[in-house]
Each structure stands twice: as C-alpha cells, then as structure tokens.
N, C-alpha and C positions, 0 to 999 in steps of 0.2 A: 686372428689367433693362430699360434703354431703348436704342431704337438710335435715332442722331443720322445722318442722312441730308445731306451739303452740311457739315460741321463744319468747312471748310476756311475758310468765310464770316466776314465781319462776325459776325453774331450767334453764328452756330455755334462760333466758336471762345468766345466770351465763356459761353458754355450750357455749354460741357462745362470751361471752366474753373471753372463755379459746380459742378458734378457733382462734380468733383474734390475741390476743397472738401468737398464735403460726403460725400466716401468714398461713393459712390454705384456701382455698377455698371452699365457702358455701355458699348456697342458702336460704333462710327463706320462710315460707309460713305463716305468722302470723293471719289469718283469715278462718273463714269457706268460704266468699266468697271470698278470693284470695284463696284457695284451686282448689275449685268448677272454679276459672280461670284461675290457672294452669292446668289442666286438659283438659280444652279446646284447649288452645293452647301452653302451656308448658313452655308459657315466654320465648323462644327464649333457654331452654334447654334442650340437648340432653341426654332423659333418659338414655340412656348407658352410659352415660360418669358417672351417677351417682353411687357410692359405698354404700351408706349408706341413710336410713332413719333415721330417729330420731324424733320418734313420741310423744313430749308433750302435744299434745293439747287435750283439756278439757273441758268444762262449767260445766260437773258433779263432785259435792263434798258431802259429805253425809250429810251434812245441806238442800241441795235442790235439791235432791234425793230419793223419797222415796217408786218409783216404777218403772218397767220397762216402764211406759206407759207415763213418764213425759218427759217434751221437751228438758232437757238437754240430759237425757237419751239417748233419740231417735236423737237429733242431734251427741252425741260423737259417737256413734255405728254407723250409717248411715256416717257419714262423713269417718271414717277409711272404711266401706265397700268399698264407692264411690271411695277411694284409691287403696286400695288392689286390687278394678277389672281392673283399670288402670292401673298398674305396672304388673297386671298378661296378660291382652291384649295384654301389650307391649315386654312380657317374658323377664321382667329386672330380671338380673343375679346378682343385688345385695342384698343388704340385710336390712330388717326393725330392728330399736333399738325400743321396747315400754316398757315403763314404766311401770308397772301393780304397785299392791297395797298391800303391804308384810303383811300391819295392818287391811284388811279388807276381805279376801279369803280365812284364813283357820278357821279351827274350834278352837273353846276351846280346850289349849291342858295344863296343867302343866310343860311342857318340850321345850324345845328348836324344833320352828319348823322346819324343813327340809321342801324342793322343794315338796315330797312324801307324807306328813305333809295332813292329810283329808279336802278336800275344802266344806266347808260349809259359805258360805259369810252372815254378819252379819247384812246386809243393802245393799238397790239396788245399791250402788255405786260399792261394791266387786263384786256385782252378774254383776252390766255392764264390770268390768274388766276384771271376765273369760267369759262373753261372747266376748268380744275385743282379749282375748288370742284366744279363739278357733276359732275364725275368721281367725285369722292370721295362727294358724298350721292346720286349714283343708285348706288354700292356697296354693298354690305351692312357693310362696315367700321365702326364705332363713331368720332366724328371730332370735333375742337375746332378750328374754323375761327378762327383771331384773325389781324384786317386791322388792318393796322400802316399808323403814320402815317411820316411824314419820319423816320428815325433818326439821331442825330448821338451822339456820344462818340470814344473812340478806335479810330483803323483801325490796324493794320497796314500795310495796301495801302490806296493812295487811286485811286481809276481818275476819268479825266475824265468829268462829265457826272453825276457819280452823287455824291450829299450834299454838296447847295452850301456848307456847313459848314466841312467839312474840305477842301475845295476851296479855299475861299478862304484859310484858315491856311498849307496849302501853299504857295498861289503866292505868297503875302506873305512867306514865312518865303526863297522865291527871289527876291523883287523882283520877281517879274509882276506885271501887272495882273491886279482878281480879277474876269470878265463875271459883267457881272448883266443878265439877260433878263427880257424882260417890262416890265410895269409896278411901279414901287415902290408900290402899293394892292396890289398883287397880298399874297397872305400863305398861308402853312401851317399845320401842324399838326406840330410837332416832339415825339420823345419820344426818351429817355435811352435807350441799350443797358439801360443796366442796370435801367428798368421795363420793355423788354421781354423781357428774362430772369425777371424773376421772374413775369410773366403763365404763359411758357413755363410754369415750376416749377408753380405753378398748377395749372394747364391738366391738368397729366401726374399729379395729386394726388387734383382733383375728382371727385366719385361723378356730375356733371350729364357729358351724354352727347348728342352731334348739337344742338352750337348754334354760332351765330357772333356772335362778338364783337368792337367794335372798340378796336384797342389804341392809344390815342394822348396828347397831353396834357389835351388837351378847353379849349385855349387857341390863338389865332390869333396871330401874330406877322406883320405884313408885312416887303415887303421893305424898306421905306423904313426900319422898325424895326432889323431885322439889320443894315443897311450902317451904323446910328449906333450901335451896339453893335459894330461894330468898328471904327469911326472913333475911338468911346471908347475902346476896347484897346490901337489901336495908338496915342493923343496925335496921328491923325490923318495918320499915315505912309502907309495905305494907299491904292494906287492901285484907282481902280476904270472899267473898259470898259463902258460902257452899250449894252446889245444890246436887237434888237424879239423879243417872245417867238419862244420855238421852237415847230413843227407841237404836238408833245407837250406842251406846257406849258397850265396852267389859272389861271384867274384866284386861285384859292383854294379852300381847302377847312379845316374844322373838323371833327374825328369827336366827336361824342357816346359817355363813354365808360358811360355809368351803369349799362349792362347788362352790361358787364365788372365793375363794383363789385358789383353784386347778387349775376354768377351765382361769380365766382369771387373774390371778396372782397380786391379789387386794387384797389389806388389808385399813380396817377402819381407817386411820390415823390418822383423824381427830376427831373422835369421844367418845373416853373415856368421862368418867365424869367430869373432870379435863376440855376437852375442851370447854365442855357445861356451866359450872361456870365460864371461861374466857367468853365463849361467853354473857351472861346473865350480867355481871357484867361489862363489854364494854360498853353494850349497854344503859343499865343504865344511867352511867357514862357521856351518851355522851350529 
C-alpha cells in the first residue's frame, strides 16, 4: 500500500487516478488536518504495511512565498517535519517520494543542469524545497527525491501566477490578455503531468534507495517560442501584455534528465514540443 500525501493537487489527483487504473491499494491524506489525524491515530493503518510515501502536498508557490518566515512556508516545512518524526518513531522500512523543484534550486547556469548542478535557490519557495530535501536525507527514512521542471497538462483549478501554460488558455478562452514577464530569450524546461506520473510509478517500484533525480524534458523552450506557439493556435487572436520580469523569475533553466533514465528507466515521453502544441491547441479547441 501507498499513502498519497497533497492528492488534492495538480499531480496528485492525476497519481491516484493512474493507481486507480491500475487497482492499486492507497491511502490519501489530502489535508494538513487529516495529516495532523493520521498521526494520532493512523486511521485504522498499519504503517508497516506501508511501502511508499508520496509527498505532494504544498500551500507554498513562489507567488506567495517570499521568505522563510511566511505561513505557507512554515506550514509545508513543519507539516513534512511533523511526518518524518512519525515514520522515524515508528522505524517504517519504507520509503518517501517528494517532489522538489528542478526550476527553482539551482543556480544560473548556461548548460544543462545535472543533480551536482550548484544550488543556489532563486526565491523562498527553492530555498523551502532544499530545506524539505535535507530534512528528509539527514532522516533515517529511505527517500527518492525527483525535482520536477515546469509542468503543464490539464488542471482542474488554475491559480494566477502558477503554469504560464494554462494561464494563458484561460485567459484567452476569457478574452484577457495573457502577461508575459520577463524577457522573450528567457526559456524553460516543460514536462507533461503524465511523464511525471510515471517517474512517480517508477520511483514507488525501484529497488535503488536515497537518490535525487531530475524530472523534466531535458529540452528548452523560450518565451519568444511559446507566444508563437499560441499565436499559431489561436490564427493570431490572442492578446498578449508584455511585463519586466518579476523578483522570482530567472532567466532560464534546462534539467539534465539522464540520470533519471539510468537510475529508474524513465524517459520523457510525453513531452517534446510537438506534445506541448497538441496539448495548447486541444485545449483551445475545446
């Protein structure tokens, strides 16, 4: 059995709908206060019988994040604590998945970042993820650290500020204009929901144990690229507000994925350019 910690999320709901799929047995803990009362009393489950965490959960995003001392902050950090002392109390023999943040941990680099890659985080959301990393590896907890690039597919819920992506489909499918900040040289690193579910599945499978991997497409896209990839979607309908980067924002970043290929025999499937223009031009569409 695995428990899905945040399943309320973007990913999290897309994770336990592949579980489903696949008649899987799992447990959800979708709140800070169902957390805080599983912990109490464990909901009638026996941590040993547990294999896997699978840590989504969150309130912190680098829109409303903007120092270690803010209450999203302090609740995502303190919540994984509150966890980790629990599972280590309990000397559970399985093992944590968490999420980290491939586009907000390392430094400015011009090259393809690797794992090894200089961590220098760009805003308090990076700086809360490796502090959430080293919580986890100074534990005795067993841990599969995978740092996730840009993720775009379908939401649910679309919040401002958060996957320029579906940002811009929104407000075009309203007739807003869609802001683009920064400079168009600027570029990322985008990867499909659905290659990072299957990293997930992965991750929760492998016999390798205490590594960190980055999960992304291992391809740059700028911004000047993305605005003519919906230029081409919409025949040119969409508006666009040209904004000077924000505090948080970085010129670009690329993750090197090949030691996700090695340790857990994953490849970006889903993620070329090609599926990014399907996906953008879907949704449109729809």
């Amino acid at each position: 059995m695995d428990i899905i910690v945040g399943n309320r999320g973007f990913i999290g709901n897309g994770y336990t709908t592949r579980l489903k799929e696949l008649d899987l047995d799992f447990f959800t803990i979708p709140s800070r206060q169902a957390l805080q009362n599983f912990i109490s009393d464990s909901r009638g489950i026996d941590i040993a019988d547990v294999s896997n965490v699978v840590w989504l959960a969150g309130e912190s995003m680098p829109m409303n994040t903007s120092t270690r001392h803010d209450l999203n902050y302090r609740n995502d950090f303190e919540s994984l604590e509150l966890f980790i002392n629990f599972l280590s109390r309990n000397e559970w023999q399985g093992r944590i998945i968490f999420l980290s943040s491939g586009g907000c941990i390392y430094g400015e680099s011009p090259y393809s970042l690797t794992e090894n890659s200089s961590l220098r985080p760009n805003n308090a959301y990076g700086q809360l993820k490796l502090d959430q990393e080293k919580l986890i590896q100074d534990s005795p907890v067993a841990y599969s650290i995978l740092r996730v690039s840009n993720v775009f597919g379908h939401r649910n819920k679309i919040m401002p500020g958060q996957d320029v992506i579906n940002n811009w489909i929104n407000c075009y499918t309203k007739g807003e204009q869609c802001k683009v900040f920064g400079s168009l040289k600027s570029y990322r690193d985008f990867i499909n929901v659905l290659d990072v579910i299957k990293a997930i599945r992965l991750a929760s499978q492998s016999i390798e144990r205490n590594y960190i991997v980055n999960i992304g497409s291992g391809e740059k896209i700028s911004t000047e690229e993305l605005v003519e990839i919906f230029l081409n979607c919409t025949y040119g309908k969409i508006r666009f507000d040209f904004q000077h980067a924000r505090e948080f924002d970085r010129n670009g970043y690329v993750l090197d994925v090949s030691k996700a290929k090695s340790v857990l025999g994953w490849n970006p499937e889903h993620s070329k350019t090609i599926h990014l223009l399907n996906f953008i031009s879907r949704q449109i569409s729809l």
